[in-house]
C-alpha positions as CSV (number, residue, x, y, z in Angstrom):
1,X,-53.3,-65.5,18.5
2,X,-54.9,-66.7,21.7
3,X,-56.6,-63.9,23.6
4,X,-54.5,-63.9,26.8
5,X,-51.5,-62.9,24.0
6,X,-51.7,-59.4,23.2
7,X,-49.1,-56.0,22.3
8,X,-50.3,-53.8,25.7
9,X,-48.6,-50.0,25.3
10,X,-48.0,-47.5,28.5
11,X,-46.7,-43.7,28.6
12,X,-45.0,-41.6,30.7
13,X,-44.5,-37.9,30.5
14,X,-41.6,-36.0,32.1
15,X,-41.4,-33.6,34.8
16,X,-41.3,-30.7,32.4
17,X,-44.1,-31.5,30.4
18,X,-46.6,-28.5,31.2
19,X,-49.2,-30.6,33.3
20,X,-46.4,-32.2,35.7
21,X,-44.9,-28.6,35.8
22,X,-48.4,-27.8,37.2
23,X,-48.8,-31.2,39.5
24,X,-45.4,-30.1,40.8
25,X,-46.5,-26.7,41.9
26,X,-49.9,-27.9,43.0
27,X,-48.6,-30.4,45.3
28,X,-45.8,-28.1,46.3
29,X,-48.8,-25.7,47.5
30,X,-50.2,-28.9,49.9
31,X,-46.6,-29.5,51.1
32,X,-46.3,-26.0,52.2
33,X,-49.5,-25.8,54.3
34,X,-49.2,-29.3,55.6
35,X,-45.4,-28.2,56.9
36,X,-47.1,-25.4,58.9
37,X,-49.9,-27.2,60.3
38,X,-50.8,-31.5,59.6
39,X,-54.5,-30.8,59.5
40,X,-54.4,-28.1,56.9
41,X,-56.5,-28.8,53.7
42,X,-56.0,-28.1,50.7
43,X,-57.6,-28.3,47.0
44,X,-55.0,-26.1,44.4
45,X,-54.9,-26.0,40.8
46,X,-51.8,-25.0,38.6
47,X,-52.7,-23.6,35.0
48,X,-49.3,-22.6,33.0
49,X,-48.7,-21.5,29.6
50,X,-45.7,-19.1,28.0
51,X,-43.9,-17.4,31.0
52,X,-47.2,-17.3,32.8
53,X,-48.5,-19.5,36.3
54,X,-51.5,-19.2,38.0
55,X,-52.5,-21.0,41.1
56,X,-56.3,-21.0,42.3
57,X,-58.5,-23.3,44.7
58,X,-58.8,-23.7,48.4
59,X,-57.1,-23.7,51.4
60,X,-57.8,-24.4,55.3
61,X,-55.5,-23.4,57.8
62,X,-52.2,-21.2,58.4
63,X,-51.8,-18.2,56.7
64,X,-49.2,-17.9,53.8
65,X,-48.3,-14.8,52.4
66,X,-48.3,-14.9,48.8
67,X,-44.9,-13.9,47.9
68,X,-43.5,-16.8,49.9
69,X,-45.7,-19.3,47.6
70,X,-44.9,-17.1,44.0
71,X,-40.8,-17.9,45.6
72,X,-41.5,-21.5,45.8
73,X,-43.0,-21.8,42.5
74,X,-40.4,-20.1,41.2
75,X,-37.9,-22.8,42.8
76,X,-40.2,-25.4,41.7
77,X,-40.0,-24.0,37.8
78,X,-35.8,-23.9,38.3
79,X,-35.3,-27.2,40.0
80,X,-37.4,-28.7,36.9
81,X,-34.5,-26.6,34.4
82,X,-36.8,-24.3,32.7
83,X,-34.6,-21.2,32.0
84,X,-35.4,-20.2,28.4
85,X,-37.3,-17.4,26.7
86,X,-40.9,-18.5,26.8
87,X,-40.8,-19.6,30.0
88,X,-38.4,-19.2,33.3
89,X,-38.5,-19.4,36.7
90,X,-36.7,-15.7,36.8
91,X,-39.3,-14.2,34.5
92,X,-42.6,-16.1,34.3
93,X,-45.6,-13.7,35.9
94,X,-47.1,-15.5,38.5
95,X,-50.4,-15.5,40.1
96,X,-52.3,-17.0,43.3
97,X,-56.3,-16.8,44.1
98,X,-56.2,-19.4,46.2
99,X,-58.8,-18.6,48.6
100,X,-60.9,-20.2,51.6
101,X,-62.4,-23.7,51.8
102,X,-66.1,-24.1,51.1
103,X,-68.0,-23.9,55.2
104,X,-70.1,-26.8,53.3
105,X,-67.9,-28.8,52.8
106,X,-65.9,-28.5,55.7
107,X,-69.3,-29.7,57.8
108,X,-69.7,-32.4,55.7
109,X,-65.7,-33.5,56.5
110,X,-64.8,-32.7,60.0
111,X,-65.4,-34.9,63.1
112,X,-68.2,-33.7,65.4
113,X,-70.9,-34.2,67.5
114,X,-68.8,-38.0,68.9
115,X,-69.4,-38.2,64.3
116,X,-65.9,-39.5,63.1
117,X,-64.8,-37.5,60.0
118,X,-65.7,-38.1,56.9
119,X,-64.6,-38.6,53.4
120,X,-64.1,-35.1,51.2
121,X,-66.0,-36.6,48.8
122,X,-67.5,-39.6,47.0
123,X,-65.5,-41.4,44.5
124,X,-63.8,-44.9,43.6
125,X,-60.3,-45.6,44.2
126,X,-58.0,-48.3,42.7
127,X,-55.1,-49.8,43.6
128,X,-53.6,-52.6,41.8
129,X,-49.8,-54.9,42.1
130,X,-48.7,-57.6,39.8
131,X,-45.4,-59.6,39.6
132,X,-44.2,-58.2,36.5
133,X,-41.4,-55.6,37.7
134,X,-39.3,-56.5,40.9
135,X,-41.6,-53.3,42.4
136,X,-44.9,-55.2,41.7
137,X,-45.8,-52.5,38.8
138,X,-47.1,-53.2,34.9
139,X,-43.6,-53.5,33.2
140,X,-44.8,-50.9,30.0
141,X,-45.7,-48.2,33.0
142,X,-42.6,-48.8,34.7
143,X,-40.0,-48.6,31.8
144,X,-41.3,-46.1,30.6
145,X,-41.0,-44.0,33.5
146,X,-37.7,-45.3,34.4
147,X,-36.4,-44.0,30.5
148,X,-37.3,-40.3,31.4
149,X,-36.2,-40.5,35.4
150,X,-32.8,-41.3,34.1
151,X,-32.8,-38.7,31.2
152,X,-33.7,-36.2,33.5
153,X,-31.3,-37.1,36.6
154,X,-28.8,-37.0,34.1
155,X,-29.7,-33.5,32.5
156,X,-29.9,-32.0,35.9
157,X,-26.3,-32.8,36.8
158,X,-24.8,-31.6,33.5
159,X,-24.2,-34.8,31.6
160,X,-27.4,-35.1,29.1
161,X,-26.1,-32.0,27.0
162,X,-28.7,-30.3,25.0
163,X,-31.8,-31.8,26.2
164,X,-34.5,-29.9,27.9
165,X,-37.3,-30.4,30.7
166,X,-40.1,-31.6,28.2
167,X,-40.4,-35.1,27.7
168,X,-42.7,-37.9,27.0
169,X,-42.0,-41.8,26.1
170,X,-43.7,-44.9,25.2
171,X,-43.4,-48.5,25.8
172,X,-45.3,-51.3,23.7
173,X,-45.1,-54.8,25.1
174,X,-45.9,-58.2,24.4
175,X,-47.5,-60.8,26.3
176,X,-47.8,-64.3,26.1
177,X,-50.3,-65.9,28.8
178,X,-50.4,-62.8,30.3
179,X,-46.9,-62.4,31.2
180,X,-44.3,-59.8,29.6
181,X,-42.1,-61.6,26.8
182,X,-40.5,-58.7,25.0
183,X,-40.7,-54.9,24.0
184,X,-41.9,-54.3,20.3
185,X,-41.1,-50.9,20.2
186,X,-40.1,-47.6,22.2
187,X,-40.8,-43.8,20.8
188,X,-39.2,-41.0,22.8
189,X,-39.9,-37.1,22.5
190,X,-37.7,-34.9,23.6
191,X,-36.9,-31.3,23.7
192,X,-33.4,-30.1,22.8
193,X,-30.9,-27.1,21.9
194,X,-31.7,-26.0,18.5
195,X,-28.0,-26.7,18.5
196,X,-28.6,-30.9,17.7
197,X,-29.9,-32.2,15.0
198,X,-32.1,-35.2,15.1
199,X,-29.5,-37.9,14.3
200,X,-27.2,-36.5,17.2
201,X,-30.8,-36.3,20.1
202,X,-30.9,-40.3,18.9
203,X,-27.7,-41.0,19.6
204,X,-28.2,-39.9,23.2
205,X,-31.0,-40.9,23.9
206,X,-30.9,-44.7,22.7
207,X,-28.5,-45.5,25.5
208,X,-31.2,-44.3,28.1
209,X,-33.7,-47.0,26.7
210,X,-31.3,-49.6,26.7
211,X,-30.1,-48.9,30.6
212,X,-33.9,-48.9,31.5
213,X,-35.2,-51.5,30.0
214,X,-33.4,-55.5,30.6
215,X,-31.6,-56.5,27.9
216,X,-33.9,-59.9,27.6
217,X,-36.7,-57.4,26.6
218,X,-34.7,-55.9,24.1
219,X,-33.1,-58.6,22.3
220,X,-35.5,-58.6,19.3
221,X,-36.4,-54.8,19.5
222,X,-34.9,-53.2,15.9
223,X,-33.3,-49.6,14.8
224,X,-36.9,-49.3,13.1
225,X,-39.1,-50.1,16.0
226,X,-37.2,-47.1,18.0
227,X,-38.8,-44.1,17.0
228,X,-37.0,-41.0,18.3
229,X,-38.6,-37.3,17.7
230,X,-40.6,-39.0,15.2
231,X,-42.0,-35.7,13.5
232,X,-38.7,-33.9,14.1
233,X,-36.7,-31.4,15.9
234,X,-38.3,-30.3,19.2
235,X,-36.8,-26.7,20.4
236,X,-40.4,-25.5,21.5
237,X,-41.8,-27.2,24.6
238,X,-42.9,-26.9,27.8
239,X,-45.7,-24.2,28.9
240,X,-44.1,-22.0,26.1
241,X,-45.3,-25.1,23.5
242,X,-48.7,-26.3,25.4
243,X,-51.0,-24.9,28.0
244,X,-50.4,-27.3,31.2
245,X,-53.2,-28.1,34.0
246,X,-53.0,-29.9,37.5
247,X,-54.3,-33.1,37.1
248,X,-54.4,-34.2,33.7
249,X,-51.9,-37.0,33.3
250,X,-53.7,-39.7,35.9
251,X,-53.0,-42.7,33.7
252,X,-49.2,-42.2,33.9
253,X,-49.7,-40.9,37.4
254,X,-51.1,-45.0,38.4
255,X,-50.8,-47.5,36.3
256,X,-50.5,-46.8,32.8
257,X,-53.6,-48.2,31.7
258,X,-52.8,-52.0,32.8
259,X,-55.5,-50.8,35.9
260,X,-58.7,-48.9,36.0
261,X,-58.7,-45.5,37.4
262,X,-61.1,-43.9,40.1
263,X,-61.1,-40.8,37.8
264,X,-59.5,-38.5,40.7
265,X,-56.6,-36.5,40.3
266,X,-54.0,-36.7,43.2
267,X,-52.0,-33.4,43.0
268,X,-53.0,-30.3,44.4
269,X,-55.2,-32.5,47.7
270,X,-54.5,-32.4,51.0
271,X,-54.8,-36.7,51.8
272,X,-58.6,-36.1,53.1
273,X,-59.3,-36.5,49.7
274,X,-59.8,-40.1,49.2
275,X,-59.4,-39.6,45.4
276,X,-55.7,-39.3,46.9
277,X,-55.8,-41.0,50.2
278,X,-57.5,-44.4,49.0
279,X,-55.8,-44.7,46.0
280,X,-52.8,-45.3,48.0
281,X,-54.3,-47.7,50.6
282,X,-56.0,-49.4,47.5
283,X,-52.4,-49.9,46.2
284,X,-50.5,-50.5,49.5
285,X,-53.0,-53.5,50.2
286,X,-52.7,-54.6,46.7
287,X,-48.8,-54.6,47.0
288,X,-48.9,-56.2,50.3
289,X,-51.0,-59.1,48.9
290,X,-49.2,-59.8,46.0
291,X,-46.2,-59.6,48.6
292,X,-47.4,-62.4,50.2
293,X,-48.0,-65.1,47.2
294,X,-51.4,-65.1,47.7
295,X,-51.6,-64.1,44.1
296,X,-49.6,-62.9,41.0
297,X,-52.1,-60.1,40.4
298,X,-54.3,-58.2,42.7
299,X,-56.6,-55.3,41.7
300,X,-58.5,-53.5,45.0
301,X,-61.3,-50.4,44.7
302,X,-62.9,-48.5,47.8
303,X,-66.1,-46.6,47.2
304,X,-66.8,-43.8,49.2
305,X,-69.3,-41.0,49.9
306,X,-68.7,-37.6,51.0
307,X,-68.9,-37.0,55.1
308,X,-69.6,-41.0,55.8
309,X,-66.8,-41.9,57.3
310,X,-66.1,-46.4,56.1
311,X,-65.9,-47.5,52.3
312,X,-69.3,-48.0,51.0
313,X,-67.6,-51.1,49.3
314,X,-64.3,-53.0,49.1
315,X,-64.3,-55.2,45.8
316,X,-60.8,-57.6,45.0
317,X,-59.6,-59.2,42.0
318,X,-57.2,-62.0,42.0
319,X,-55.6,-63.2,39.2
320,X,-57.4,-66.4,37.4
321,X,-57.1,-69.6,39.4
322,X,-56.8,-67.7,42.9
323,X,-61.4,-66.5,43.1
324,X,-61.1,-69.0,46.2
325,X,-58.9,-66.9,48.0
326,X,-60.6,-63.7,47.9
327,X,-62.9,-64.2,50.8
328,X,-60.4,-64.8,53.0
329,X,-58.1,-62.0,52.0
330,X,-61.4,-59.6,52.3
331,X,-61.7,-61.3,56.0
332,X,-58.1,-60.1,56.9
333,X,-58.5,-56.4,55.2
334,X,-61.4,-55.8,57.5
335,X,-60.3,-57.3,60.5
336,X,-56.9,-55.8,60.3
337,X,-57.2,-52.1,58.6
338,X,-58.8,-48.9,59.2
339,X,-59.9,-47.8,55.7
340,X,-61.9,-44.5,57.0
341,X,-59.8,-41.4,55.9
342,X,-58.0,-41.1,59.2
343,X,-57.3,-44.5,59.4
344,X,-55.7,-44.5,55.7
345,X,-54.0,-41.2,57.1
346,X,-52.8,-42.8,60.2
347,X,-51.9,-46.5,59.0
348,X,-49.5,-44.4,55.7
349,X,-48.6,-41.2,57.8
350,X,-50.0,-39.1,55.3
351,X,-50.5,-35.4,56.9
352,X,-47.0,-34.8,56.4
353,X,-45.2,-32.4,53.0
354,X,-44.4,-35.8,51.4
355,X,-46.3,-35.3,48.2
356,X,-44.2,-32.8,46.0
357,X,-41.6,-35.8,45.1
358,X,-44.5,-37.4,44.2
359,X,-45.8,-35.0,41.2
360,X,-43.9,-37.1,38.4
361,X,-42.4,-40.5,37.5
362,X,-45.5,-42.3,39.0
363,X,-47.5,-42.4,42.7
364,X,-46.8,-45.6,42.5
365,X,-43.6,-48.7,41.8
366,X,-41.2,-46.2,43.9
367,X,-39.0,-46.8,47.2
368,X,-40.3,-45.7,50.5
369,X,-37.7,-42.8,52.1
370,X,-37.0,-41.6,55.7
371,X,-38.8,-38.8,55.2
372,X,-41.9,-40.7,55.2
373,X,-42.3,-40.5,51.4
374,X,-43.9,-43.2,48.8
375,X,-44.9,-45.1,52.2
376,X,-48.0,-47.0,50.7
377,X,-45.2,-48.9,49.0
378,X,-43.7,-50.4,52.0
379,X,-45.1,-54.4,52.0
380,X,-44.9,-54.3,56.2
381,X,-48.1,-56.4,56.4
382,X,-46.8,-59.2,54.3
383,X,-47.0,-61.7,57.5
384,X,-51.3,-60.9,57.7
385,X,-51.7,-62.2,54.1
386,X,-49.3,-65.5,54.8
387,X,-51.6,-66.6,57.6
């Protein structure tokens, strides 16, 4: 087998597996302060386990009283459908130590002095597009999200009986000449009513794969490559089954492993956190180019350093064939985009509560809303890359 031919395999977790329960409430923290005031700041982290939250890290700016966040997290735990014994949004015991930013790191940060503001801290950032989904994502990542977004849309509105919050699939490809031919196998774990038994969570769960994923994909895929449950029943799950943290899930959070990652966690940061911030410029650039035609692949990382306001570097990856063109597309980046932190925050509008919808399914490969959400993924600068 030629070495551009290869099996490539992406996951995806659901939002009630214990660390996106904890993403969810983390970035539920920064859409709270931002709502009260744009330039808050904000650095939480979300630990869970059976029936018990607690929230800790730091905060800049309005004062919110504690039993108005230990509400939220509490609406956060419900919307997500986690009602059961070991842990619910009615019972769990929830704790907050969030306490005040760092002065240090504040005066490294803040504009002064005619000084523009800095970065919150040093760091690489990637962003990557490719033409393999119709939303320029790695098709394994994609599907694989798309299987539990459906599942759980479903559950929500009562018509996915018996199957819980906690979630996680798992979508092998493969590729010939580097382009997405057909999907070898799928595995699915789900939590359900100790009132199904295995054969009866496969029979509702197969159609989900099949309405996610198109049928040219699937045409070869057998009973045998679908593995459902694949050790058996799973009743226990969620914080009650496994300890959750903010931040741990960062592959399934970008680009399931088809890009490299910076290393940063997004939830829980206010956006002058370029482990957040950049990653999405890195990705709305890369989007925009591959927009264009310029090229079927584009990979982009920023380095920064913490208080120093420009990238220390901006380094692009085309896809083979198109190395002539990277010059010119670095030419039109600096001549046409503000990649300090408040330009990233200005160019996306990012010191607005956008980020709690963002906490599972993927940063990245979603639609732009009204409400100014997912807006690195809007390809408005198309026309700069056709020139």
């Amino acid at each position: 087998m030629k070495s551009n031919n290869y099996h490539f395999t992406s996951e995806s977790v659901s939002e009630g597996h214990p660390d996106k329960v904890c993403d969810r409430i983390s970035d539920m923290v920064v859409d709270s302060y931002l709502s009260k005031d744009p330039v808050s700041r904000v650095a939480c982290e979300t630990l869970t386990t059976t029936n018990k939250v607690v929230l800790a890290g730091e905060t800049r700016g309005p004062k919110i009283d504690k039993d108005e966040l230990i509400s939220k997290v509490r609406n956060c735990i419900k919307d997500i459908g986690y009602d059961q014994k070991g842990f619910s949004w009615k019972s769990a015991n929830i704790e907050t130590f969030l306490h005040e930013q760092s002065s240090d790191i504040a005066m490294g940060v803040d504009s002064k002095d005619n000084k523009d503001e800095g970065a919150g801290d040093q760091g690489i950032m990637f962003g990557y597009a490719c033409k393999e989904t119709e939303d320029l994502m790695p098709a394994p990542i994609y599907y694989s999200h798309k299987i539990l977004r459906q599942m759980a849309e479903d559950r929500k509105i009562g018509s996915l009986k018996g199957i819980e919050p906690d979630s996680k699939s798992q979508v092998t490809m493969l590729y010939e000449e580097e382009k997405p031919i057909k999907v070898t196998s799928v595995v699915i774990s789900t939590q359900h009513s100790k009132d199904l038994n295995q054969d009866q969570v496969r029979d509702l769960i197969i159609p989900y794969i099949k309405k996610s994923i198109p049928s040219n994909y699937l045409e070869e895929l057998k009973d045998e490559e679908i593995y459902i449950n694949p050790t058996g029943q799973f009743i226990i799950g969620g914080p009650d089954g496994d300890t959750g943290l903010t931040g741990r899930k960062i592959i399934v959070d970008t680009y399931g492993g088809a890009a490299p990652h910076g290393g940063g966690a997004f939830s829980g940061k206010d956006p002058t956190k370029v482990d957040r911030s950049a990653a999405y410029a890195s990705r709305y650039l890369a989007k925009n180019i591959v927009s264009s035609g310029i090229s079927d692949k584009c990979l982009i990382q920023l380095a920064y350093a913490i208080g120093v306001s420009k990238p220390l570097s901006v380094f692009i990856k085309l896809a083979n064939g198109d190395e002539t063109k990277i010059e010119t597309v670095k030419k039109i980046i600096d001549q046409n985009f503000d990649l300090s932190p408040r330009g990233i925050r200005e160019m996306l509008k990012l010191n607005r509560p956008i980020y709690e919808v963002t906490s599972a399914y993927g940063h990245f490969g979603r639609k732009p809303t009204d409400k100014g959400e997912f807006s690195w993924e809007k390809t408005d600068k198309v026309d700069l890359f056709k020139r």
